[in-house]
C-alpha positions as CSV (number, residue, x, y, z in Angstrom):
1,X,22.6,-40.0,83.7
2,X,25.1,-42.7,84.8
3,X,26.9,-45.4,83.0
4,X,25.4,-48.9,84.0
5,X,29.3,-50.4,84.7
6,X,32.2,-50.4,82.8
7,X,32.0,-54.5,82.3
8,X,28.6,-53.5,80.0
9,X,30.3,-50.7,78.0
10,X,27.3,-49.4,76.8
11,X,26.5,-45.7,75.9
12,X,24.4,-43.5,73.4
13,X,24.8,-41.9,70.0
14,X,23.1,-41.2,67.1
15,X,24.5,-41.9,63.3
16,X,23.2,-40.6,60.2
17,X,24.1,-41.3,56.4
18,X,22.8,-40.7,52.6
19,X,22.2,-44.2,51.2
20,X,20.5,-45.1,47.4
21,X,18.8,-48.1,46.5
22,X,20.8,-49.8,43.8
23,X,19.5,-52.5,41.0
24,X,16.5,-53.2,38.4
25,X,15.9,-51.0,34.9
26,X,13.7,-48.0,35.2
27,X,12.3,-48.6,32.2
28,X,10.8,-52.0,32.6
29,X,9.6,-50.7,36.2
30,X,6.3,-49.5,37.5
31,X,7.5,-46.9,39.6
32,X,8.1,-49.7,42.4
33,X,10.9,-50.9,44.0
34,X,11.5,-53.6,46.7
35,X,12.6,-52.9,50.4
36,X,14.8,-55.6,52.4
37,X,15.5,-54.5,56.4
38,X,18.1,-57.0,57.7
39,X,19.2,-56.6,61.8
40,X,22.8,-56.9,63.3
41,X,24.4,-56.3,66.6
42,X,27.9,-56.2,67.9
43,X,29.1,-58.3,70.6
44,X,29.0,-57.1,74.1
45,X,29.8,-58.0,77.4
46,X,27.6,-58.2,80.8
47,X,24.6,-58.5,79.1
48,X,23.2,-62.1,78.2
49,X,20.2,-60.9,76.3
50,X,18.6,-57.8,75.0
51,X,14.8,-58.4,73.8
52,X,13.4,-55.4,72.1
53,X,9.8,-55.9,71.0
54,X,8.7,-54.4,67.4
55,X,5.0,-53.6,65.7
56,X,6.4,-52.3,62.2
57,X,8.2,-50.1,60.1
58,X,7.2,-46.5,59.2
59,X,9.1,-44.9,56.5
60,X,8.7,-41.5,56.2
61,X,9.1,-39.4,52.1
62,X,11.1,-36.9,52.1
63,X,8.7,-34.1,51.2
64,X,7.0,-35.0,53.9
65,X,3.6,-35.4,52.8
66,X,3.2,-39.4,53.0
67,X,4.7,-42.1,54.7
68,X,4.3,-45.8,54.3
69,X,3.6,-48.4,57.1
70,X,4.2,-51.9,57.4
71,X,2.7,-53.5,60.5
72,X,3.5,-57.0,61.5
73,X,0.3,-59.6,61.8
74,X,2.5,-60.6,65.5
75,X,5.0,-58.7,67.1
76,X,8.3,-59.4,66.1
77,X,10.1,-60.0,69.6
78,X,14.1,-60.0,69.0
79,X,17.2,-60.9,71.4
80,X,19.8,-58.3,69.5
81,X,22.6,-60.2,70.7
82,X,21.3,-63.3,68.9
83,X,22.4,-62.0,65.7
84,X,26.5,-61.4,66.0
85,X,29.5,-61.5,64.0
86,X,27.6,-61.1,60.2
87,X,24.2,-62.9,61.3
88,X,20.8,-60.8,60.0
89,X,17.5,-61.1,61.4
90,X,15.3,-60.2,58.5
91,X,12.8,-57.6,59.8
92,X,11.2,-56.8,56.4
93,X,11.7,-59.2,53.1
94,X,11.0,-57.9,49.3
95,X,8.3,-55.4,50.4
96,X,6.9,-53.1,47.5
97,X,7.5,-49.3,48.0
98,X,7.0,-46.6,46.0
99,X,10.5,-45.4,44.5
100,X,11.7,-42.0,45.7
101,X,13.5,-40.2,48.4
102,X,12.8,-41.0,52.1
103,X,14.2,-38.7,55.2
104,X,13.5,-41.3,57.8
105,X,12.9,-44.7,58.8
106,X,11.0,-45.6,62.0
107,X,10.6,-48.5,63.9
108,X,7.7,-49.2,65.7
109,X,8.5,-50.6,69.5
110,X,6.0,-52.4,72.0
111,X,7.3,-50.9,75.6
112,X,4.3,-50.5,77.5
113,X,3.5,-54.3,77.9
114,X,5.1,-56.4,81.4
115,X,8.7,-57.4,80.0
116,X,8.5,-57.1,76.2
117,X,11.5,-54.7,75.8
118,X,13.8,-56.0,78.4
119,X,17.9,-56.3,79.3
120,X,19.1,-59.7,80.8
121,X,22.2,-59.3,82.3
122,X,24.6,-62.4,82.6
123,X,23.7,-63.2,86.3
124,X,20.2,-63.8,84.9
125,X,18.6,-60.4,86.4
126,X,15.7,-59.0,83.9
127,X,15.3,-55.3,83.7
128,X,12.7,-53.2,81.7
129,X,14.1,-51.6,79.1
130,X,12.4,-47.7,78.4
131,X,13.0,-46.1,75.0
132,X,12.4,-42.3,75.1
133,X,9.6,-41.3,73.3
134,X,9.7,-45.2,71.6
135,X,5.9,-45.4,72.4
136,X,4.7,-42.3,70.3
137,X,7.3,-42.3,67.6
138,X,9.4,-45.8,67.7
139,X,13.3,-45.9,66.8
140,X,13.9,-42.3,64.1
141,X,16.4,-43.3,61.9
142,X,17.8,-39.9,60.7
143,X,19.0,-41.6,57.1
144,X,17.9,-40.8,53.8
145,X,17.8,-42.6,51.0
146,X,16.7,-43.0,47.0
147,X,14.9,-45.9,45.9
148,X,15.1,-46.5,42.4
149,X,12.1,-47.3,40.1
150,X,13.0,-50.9,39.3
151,X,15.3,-52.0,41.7
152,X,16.2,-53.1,45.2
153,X,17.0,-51.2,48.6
154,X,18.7,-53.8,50.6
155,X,19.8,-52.4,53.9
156,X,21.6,-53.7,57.5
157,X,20.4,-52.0,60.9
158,X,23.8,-52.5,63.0
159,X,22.3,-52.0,66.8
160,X,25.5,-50.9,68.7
161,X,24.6,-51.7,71.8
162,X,27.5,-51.0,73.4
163,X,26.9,-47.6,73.0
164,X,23.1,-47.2,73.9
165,X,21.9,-48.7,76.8
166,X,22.5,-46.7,80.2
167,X,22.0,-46.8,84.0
168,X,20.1,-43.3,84.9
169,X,20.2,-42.1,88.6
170,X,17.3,-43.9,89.4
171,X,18.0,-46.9,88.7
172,X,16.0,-47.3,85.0
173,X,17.5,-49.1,82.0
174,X,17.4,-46.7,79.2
175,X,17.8,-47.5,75.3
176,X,18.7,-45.0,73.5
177,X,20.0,-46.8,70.2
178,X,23.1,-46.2,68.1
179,X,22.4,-47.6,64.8
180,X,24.4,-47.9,62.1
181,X,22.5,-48.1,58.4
182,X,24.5,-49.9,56.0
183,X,23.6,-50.4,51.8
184,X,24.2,-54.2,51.8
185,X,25.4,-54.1,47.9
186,X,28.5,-52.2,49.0
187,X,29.3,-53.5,52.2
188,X,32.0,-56.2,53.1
189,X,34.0,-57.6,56.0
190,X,37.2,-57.6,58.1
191,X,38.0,-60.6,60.2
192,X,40.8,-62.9,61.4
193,X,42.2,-64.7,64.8
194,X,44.4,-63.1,67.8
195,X,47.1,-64.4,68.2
196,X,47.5,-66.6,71.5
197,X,50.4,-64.7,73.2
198,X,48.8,-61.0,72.0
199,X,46.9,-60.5,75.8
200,X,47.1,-62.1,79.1
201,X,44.7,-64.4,79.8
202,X,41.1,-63.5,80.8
203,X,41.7,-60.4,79.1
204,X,38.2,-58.2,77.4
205,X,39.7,-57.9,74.5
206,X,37.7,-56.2,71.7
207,X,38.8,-55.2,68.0
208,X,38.2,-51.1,67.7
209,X,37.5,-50.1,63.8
210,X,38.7,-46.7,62.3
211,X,37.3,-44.5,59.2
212,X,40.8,-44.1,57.4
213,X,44.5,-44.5,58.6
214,X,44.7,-43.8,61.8
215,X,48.3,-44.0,64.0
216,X,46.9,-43.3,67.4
217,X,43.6,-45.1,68.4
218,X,41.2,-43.6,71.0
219,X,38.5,-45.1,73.0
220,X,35.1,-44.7,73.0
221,X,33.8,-41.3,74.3
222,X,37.1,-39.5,72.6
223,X,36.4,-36.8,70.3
224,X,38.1,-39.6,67.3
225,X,36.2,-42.1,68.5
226,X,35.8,-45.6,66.8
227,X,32.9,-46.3,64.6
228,X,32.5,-49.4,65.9
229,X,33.5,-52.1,67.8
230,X,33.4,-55.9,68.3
231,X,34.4,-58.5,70.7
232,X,37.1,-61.3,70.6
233,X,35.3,-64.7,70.6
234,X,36.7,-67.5,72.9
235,X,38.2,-69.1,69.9
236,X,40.2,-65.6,69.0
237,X,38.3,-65.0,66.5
238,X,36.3,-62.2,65.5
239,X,34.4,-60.1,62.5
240,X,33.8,-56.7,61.8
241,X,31.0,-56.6,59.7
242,X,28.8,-54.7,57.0
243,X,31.6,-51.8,56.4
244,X,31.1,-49.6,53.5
245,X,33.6,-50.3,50.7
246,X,37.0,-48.1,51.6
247,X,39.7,-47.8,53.8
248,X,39.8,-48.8,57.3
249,X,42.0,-48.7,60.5
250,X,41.5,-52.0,62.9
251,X,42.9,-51.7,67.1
252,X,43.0,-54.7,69.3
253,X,42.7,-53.4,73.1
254,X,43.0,-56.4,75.7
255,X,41.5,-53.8,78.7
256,X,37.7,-53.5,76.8
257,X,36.2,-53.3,80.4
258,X,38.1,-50.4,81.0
259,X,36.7,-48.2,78.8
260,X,34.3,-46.2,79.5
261,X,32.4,-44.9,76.9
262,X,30.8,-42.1,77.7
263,X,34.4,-40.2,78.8
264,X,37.9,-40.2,77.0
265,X,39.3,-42.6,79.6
266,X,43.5,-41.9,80.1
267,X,44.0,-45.2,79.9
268,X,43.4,-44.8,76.4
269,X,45.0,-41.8,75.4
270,X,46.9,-41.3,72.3
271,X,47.2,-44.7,71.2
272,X,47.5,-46.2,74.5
273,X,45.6,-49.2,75.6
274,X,46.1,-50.8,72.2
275,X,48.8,-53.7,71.7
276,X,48.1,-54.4,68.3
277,X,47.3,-51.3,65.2
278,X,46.3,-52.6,61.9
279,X,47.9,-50.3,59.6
280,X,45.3,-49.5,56.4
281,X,43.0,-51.9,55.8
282,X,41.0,-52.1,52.2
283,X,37.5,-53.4,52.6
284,X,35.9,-54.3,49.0
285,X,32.3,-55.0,48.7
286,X,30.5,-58.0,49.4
287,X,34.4,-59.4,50.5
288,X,36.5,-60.4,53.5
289,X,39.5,-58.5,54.1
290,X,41.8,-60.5,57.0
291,X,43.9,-59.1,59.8
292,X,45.4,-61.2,62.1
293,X,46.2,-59.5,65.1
294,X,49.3,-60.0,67.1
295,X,51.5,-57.9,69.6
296,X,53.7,-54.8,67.7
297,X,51.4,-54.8,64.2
């Protein structure tokens, strides 16, 4: 398989985290709890719009012996790239489940209909988009989590598309999704404006964000990869959200379409490629932590 172009920066992964319902008083409940499914993306370039088509949810218990469906009255057909820079599509609203542990959550994907799952690229091409097994099984989201008698699981899908969709050899768009699942009652935000003199103009310039403190920033495809990324609007401004509560290391890099992301690129190499390194950055729940990007720091 082949990257699509370096302009679309787009590769696969897959992510995976423990996450726990949080809210209500188990002694007033039923044994219920209430599910919200809210759906993100990151910026990214060379694609106008990506339309993925969905039926439903599936959660799946974590013994393995039930699962609970929820399947739309009408298809819910979404352009990721609508919903940047902290906007949610609501995909599922207040829905009773049963409290407990779940292994997986599965979204249920329309891809055998003429252009329901589709990537339109900026010139205005439209491409089927196939998603590997998505017919039988939909999206698996790997992530467990407890809900809790009494309360509310309230939860982000981040779509990283900049990671998922590739070219194959003969010539088929492929999604393949790297999603993020974040617990919405201990997520926040980290955004701010570039300064004007910090890259040459017409740069890609894209913000990379670290687990920790990192001194030396590497690209996509390196072993210490990023966990994700976002684009610089026109304005200079951008936003990194729905990050777990903790610390964080932020990169501005004015050569995005340079990275490839399914290699370590050179360019990138031990902190090079980056004109601008955060330092540690503490991101507090349901807050807005600011870093303001210019050349040096």
């Amino acid at each position: 398989m082949v990257t699509f172009s370096r302009a679309l920066l787009l590769a696969s992964a897959v992510s995976a985290m423990a996450l726990t319902g949080c809210g209500g008083d188990d002694s007033s409940s039923d044994g219920k709890a209430k599910l919200s499914l809210g759906m993100t993306d990151a910026p990214v370039d060379g694609a106008a719009e990506v339309w993925v088509q969905f039926s439903g949810v599936t959660l799946i218990r974590a013994d393995g012996e039930a699962e609970t469906t929820f399947t739309f009255d009408e298809p819910k057909r979404i352009n990721l790239l609508a919903y940047q820079h902290g906007e949610i599509y609501p995909l599922l609203e207040n829905e009773e489940i049963d409290a407990g542990e779940y292994s997986q959550i599965r979204l249920l994907v329309d891809t055998e209909g003429d252009l329901d799952t589709v990537i339109v690229l900026d010139g205005g091409a439209t491409f089927e988009l196939t998603i590997p097994s998505g017919a039988q099984t939909g999206l698996k989201l790997v992530n467990g989590f407890t809900a809790t008698a009494g309360g509310e699981v309230n939860f982000t899908l981040d779509f990283d598309l900049r990671k998922s969709v590739t070219l194959t050899g003969n010539g088929e768009f492929k999604l393949r999704p790297t999603i993020r699942i974040i617990d919405n009652i201990e997520a926040g935000h980290i955004a701010g404006t570039v300064a004007s003199d910090a890259c040459p103009a017409e740069s890609e310039m894209a913000i990379y964000v670290y687990e920790g403190a990192v001194t030396e920033p590497e690209d996509l495809g390196a072993d210490a990869e990023p966990l994700v990324t976002t684009y610089v609007k026109t304005d200079l401004s951008y936003q990194a959200s729905f990050l777990a509560a903790g610390e964080y290391t932020l990169a501005l890099t004015c050569i995005a379409d340079e990275d490839d992301p399914e290699v370590d690129d050179d360019a990138f190499g031990s902190g090079a490629g980056f004109v601008a390194v955060s330092g540690s950055l503490t991101v507090t729940a349901d807050q807005t932590t600011e870093w303001n990007p210019a050349v040096g720091g």
